[in-house]
C-alpha positions as CSV (number, residue, x, y, z in Angstrom):
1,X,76.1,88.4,-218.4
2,X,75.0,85.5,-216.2
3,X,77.7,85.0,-213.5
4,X,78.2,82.5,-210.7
5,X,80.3,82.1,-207.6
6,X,82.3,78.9,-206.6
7,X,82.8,77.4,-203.3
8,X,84.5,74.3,-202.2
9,X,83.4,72.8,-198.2
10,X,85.1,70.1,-196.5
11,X,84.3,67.1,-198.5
12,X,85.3,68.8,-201.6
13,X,81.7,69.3,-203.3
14,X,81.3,72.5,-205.3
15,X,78.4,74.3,-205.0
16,X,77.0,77.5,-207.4
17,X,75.5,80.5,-206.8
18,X,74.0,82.8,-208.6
19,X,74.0,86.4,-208.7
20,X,73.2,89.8,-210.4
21,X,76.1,92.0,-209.4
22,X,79.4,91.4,-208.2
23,X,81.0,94.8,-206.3
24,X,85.0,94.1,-206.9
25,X,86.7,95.7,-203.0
26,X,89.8,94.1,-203.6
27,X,91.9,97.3,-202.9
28,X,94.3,99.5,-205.1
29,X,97.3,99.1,-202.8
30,X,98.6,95.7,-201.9
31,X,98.8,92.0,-202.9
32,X,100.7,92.6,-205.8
33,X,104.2,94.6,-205.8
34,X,105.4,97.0,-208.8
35,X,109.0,96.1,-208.9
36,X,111.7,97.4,-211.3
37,X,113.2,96.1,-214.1
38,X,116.6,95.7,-214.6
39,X,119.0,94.7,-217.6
40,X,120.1,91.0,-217.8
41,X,122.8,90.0,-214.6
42,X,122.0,93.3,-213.4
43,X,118.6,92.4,-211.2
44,X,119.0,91.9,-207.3
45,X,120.3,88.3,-208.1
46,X,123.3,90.0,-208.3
47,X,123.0,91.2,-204.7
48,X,124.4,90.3,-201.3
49,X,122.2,91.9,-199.2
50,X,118.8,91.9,-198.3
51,X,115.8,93.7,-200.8
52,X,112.5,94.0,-199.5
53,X,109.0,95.8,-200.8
54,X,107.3,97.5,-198.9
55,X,104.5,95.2,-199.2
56,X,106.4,92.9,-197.2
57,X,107.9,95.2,-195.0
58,X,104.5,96.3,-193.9
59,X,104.1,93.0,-192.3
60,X,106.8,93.5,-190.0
61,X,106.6,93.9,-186.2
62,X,107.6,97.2,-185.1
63,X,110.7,95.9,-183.0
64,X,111.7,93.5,-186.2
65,X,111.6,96.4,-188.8
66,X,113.6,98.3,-186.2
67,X,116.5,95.4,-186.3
68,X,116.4,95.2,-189.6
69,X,117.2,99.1,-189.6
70,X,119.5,99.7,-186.6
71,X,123.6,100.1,-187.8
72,X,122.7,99.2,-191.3
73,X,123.3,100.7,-194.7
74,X,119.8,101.5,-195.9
75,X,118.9,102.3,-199.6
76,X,114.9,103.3,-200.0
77,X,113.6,103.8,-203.4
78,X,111.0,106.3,-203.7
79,X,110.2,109.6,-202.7
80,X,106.5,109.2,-202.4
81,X,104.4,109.1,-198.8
82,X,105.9,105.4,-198.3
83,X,109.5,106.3,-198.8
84,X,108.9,109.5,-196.9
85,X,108.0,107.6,-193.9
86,X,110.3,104.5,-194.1
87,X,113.2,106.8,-194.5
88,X,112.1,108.5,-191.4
89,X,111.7,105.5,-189.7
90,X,115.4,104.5,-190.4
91,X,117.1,107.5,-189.7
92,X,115.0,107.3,-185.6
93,X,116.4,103.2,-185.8
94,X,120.0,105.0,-186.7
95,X,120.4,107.2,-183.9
96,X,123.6,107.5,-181.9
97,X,127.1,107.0,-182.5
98,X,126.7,103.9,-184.5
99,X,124.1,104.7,-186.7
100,X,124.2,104.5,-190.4
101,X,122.3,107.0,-192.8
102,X,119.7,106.2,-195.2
103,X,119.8,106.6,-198.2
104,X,116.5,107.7,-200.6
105,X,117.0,107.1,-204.1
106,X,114.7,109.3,-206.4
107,X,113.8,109.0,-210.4
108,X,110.9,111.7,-210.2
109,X,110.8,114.4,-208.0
110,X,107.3,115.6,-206.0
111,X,106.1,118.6,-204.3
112,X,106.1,117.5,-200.4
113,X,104.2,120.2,-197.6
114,X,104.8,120.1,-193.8
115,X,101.2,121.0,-192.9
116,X,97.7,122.1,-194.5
117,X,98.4,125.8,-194.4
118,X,100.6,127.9,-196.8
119,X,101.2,131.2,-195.7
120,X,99.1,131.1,-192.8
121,X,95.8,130.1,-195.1
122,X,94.4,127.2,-194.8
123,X,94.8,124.7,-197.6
124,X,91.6,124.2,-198.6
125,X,91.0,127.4,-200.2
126,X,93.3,126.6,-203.1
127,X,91.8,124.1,-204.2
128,X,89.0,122.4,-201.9
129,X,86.1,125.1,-202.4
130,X,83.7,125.4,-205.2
131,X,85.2,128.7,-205.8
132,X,88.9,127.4,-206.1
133,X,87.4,124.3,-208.0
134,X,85.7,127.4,-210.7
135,X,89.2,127.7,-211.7
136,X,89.4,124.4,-213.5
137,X,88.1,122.8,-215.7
138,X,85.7,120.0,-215.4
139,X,83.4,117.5,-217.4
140,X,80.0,118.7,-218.8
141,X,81.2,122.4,-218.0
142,X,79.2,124.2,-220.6
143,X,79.9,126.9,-223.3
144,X,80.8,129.9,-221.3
145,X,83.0,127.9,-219.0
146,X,85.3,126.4,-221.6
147,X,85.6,130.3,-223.0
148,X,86.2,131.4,-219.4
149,X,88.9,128.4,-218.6
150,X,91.9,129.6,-221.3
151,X,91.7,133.1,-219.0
152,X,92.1,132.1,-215.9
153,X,95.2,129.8,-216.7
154,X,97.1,132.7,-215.1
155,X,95.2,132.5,-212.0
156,X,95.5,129.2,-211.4
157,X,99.5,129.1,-212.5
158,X,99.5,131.8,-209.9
159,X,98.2,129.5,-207.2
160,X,99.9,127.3,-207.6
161,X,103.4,129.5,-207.9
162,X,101.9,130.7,-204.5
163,X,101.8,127.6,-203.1
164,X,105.6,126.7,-204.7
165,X,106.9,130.0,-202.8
166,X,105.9,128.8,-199.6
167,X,107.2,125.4,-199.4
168,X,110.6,126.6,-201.1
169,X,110.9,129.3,-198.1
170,X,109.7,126.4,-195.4
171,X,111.9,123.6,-196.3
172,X,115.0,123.5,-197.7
173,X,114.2,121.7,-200.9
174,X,116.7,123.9,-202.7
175,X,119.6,122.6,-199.9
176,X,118.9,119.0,-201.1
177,X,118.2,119.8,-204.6
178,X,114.3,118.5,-204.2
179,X,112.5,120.9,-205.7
180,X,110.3,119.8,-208.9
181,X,110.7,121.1,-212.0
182,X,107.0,120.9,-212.6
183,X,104.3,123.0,-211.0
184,X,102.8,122.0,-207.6
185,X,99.4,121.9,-209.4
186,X,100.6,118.9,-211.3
187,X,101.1,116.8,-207.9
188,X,97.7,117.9,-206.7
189,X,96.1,117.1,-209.7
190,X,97.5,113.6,-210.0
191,X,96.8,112.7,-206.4
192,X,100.4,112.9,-204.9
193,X,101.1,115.6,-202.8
194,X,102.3,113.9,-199.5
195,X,102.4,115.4,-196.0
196,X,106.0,115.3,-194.7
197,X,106.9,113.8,-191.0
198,X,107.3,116.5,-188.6
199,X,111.3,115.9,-188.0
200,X,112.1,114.5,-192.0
201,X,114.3,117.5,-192.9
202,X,116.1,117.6,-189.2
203,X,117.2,114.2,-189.7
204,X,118.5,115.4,-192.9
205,X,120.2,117.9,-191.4
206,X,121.7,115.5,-189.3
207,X,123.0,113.5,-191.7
208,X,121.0,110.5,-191.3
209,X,118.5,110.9,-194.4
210,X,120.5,111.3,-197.4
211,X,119.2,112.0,-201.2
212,X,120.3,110.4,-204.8
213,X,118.5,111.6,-207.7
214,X,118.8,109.6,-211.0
215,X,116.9,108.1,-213.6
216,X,118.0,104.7,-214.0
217,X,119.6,102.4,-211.0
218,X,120.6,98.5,-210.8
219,X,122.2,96.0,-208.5
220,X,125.9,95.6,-208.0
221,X,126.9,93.1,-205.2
222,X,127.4,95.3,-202.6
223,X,124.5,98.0,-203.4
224,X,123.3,100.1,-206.1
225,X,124.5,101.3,-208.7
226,X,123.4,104.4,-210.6
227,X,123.6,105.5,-214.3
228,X,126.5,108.1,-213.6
229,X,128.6,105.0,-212.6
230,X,128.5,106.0,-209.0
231,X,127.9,103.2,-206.5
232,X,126.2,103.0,-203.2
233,X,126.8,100.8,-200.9
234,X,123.8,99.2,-199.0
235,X,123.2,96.5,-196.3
236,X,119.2,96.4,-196.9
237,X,117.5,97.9,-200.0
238,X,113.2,98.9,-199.3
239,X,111.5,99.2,-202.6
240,X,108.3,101.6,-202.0
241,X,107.9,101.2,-205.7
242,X,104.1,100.8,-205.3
243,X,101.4,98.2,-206.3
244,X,99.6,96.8,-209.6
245,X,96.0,97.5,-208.7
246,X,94.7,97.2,-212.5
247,X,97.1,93.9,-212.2
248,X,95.2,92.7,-209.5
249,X,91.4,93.1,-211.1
250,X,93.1,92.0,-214.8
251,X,94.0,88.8,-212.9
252,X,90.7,88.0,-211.3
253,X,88.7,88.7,-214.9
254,X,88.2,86.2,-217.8
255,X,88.8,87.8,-221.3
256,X,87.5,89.5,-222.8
257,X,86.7,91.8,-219.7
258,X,90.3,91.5,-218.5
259,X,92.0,93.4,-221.7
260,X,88.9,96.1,-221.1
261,X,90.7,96.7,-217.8
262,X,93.1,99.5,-219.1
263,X,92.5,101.6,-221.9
264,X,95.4,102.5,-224.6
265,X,96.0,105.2,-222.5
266,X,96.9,103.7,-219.2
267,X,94.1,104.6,-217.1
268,X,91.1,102.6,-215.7
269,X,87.7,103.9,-217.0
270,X,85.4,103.9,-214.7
271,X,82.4,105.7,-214.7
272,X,81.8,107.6,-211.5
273,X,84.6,105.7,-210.5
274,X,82.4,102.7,-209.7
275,X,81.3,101.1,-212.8
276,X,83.1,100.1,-216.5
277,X,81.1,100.8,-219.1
278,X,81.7,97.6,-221.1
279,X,81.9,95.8,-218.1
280,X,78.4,94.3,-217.3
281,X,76.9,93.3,-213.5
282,X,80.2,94.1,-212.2
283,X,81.3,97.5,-210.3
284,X,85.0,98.5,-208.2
285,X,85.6,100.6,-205.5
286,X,88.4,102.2,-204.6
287,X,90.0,102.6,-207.9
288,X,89.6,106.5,-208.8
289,X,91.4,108.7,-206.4
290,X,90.5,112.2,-205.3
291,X,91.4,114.1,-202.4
292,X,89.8,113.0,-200.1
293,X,89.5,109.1,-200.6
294,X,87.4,108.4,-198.0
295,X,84.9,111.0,-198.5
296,X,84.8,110.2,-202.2
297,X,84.2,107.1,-202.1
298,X,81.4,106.7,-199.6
299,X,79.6,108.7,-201.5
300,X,80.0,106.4,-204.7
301,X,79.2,103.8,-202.5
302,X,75.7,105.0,-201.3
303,X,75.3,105.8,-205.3
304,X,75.9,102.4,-206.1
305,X,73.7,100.7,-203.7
306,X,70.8,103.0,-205.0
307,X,71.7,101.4,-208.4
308,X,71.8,98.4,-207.1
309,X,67.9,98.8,-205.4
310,X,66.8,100.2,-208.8
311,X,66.0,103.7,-207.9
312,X,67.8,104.8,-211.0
313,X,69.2,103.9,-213.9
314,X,72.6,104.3,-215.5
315,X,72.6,106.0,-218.7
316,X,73.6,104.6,-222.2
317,X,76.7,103.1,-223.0
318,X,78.2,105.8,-225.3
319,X,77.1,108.5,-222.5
320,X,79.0,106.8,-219.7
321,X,81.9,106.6,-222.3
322,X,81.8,109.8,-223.6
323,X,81.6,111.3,-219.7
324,X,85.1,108.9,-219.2
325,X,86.9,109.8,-221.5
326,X,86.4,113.6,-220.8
327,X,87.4,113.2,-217.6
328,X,90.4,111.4,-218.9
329,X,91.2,114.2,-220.9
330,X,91.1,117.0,-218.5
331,X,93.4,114.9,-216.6
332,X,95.8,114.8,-219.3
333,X,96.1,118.5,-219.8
334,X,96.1,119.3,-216.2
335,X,99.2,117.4,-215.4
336,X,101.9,114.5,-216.7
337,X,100.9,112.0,-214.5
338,X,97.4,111.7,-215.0
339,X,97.3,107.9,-215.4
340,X,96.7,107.6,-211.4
341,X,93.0,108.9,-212.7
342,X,92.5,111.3,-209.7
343,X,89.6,113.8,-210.0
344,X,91.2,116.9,-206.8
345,X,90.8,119.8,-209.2
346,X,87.0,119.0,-210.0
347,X,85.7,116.4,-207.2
348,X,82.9,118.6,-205.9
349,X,81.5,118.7,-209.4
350,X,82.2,115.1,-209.6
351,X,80.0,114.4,-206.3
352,X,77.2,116.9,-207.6
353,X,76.8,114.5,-210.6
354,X,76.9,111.9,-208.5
355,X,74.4,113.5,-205.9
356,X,72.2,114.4,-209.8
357,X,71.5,110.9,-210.9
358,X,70.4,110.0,-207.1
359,X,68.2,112.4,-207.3
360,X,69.5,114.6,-204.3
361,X,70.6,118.4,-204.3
362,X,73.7,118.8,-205.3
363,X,74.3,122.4,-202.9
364,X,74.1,120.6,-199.6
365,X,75.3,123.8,-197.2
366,X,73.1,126.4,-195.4
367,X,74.0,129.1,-197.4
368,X,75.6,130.8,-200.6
369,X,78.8,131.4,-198.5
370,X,79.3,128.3,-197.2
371,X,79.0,126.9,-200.7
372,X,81.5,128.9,-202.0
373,X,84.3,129.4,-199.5
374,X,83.8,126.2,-197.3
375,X,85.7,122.8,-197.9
376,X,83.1,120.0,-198.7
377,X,83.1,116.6,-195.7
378,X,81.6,113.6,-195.8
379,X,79.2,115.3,-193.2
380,X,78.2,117.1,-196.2
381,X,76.6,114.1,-198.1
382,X,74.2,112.6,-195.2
383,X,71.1,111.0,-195.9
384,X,68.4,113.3,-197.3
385,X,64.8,112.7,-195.4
């Protein structure tokens, strides 16, 4: 596909220029808002105060998203890492006699943790060793490991009930009716467990953070209102509702790459989370998530430059289809919300493919018991001599 770049300079004459691969950085997370929809004269037309995303509340100064906080009625819909903090930040503006609590209001429930250690074990043995990571399944696994997966479901259920036994003892998710009804594994697997703030649950004990779970909510002119025809009433409402990402690249594509975007399932196929199959001289980072997002995709990134220089070359269409759509598939059956497309339960296996095609060793520790019982860093995945 012959491509080419446009560019207007001050006396309005457009120039061309031509190139052989176009690397789409655009970012997952900003730009463009996910907002809900509501039924007709029931949208925040309807309301008197003030609704903000946080995509806009981002933006904000730290003394004017204090103002906007202090001695006000704050509703914040969410109850991922973004609502967790703003509601944290609004119950420290609230402090004091005159302070107002706030207010998070939930449709879907997630496993939170207060640190990385459970039980006095570090986290990373559960699921961040090659050991922990045998426990799962993962593409191109091989005969003998899809008989062995089947029998070790119980281990891994027991992990993760492990896991579940600790966090229900350490916080009082029971208190506030917030724990899940679907097993932490699910959370990890999808990409969503989020760290709480140090002093979420003591504002909450104070009163200041307060909790509304329900499926459906709308606008009434002085607040919310929620499907069991209770209202809340609410001076400022924070939406940390999330972002279109796939809107984002869809926008910037011509057809008929933008309708290859998505599949019928919901989920970006990318392969090696870098490159669309049916996509050609075009590539995307940051649009696969995995534990460790940082980690995982500097590594993609020194994968893709070596593409780029020609030191190896990408196999067939149908492959790199047929290694997506597996990995789509083991998300599905590892957990419900498997259209964030995150790869935790299997992303060592994912970098030693990686590491594979650029023609690297995939074990990069000193020794067997590293390999097996030590968490993987980007230190890990330096430059071979």
């Amino acid at each position: 596909m012959g491509t080419e770049g446009k560019i207007y300079d001050d006396a309005r004459c457009m120039q061309r220029y031509g190139f052989e691969l176009l690397v789409v950085c655009i970012g997952k997370y900003g730009d463009i808002p996910k907002m809900p929809v509501f039924p007709p004269n029931k949208g925040q037309e309807v309301y008197g105060g003030k609704v903000m995303h946080t995509l806009d509340y981002s933006k904000l100064d730290k003394e004017v998203a204090r103002e906007l906080l202090k001695g006000k009625k704050v509703a914040v819909v969410g109850y991922k890492k973004s609502a967790i903090d703003l509601a944290t930040e609004c119950a420290q503006a609230n402090q004091g006699a005159d302070g107002q609590p706030c207010t998070m209001v939930i449709r879907t429930l997630h496993w939170t943790v207060p640190a990385y250690w459970i039980w006095g074990l570090p986290f990373f043995l559960f699921y961040s060793t090659r050991s922990s990571q045998f426990l799962h399944q993962r593409p191109n696994q091989g005969l003998v490991r899809n008989l062995l997966c089947p029998l070790l479901s119980p281990v891994r259920k027991a992990v993760s009930k492990f896991i579940e036994s600790y966090l229900v003892w350490k916080l009082p998710l029971v208190k506030y009716g917030l724990k899940p009804d679907h097993p932490f594994e699910e959370d990890y697997a999808s990409c969503q467990m989020a760290i709480l703030p140090e002093n979420f649950f003591s504002e909450a004990d104070k009163g200041k953070i307060m909790f509304k779970k329900t499926p459906r909510w709308w606008f009434w002119n002085g607040g919310l209102e929620f499907e069991d025809n209770t209202k809340l009433e609410a001076d400022v409402v924070l939406l940390a509702t999330g972002f279109e990402g796939k809107k984002k690249i869809q926008d910037l594509l011509p057809q008929p790459f933008s309708s290859l975007i998505v599949d019928s399932s919901g989920i970006m196929p990318l392969y090696r989370g870098t490159i669309h199959p049916l996509i050609p001289n075009m590539a995307f980072v940051g649009y696969i998530e995995s534990v460790s997002n940082l980690q995982t995709a500097e590594l993609r990134c020194k994968w893709l430059s070596r593409l780029a220089d020609g030191l190896f070359k990408l196999p067939s269409i149908e492959k790199m289809l047929d290694q997506t759509s597996e990995e789509i598939e083991i998300m599905k059956k590892t957990t419900r919300f498997y259209k964030r497309h995150c790869i935790s339960t299997f992303s060592i296996n994912h970098s030693d493919e990686i590491c594979e095609e650029m023609g690297w060793k995939c074990w990069r520790k000193n020794n067997w018991v590293l390999e097996a019982f030590a968490p993987y860093s980007s230190q890990d995945y330096g430059e071979e001599d």
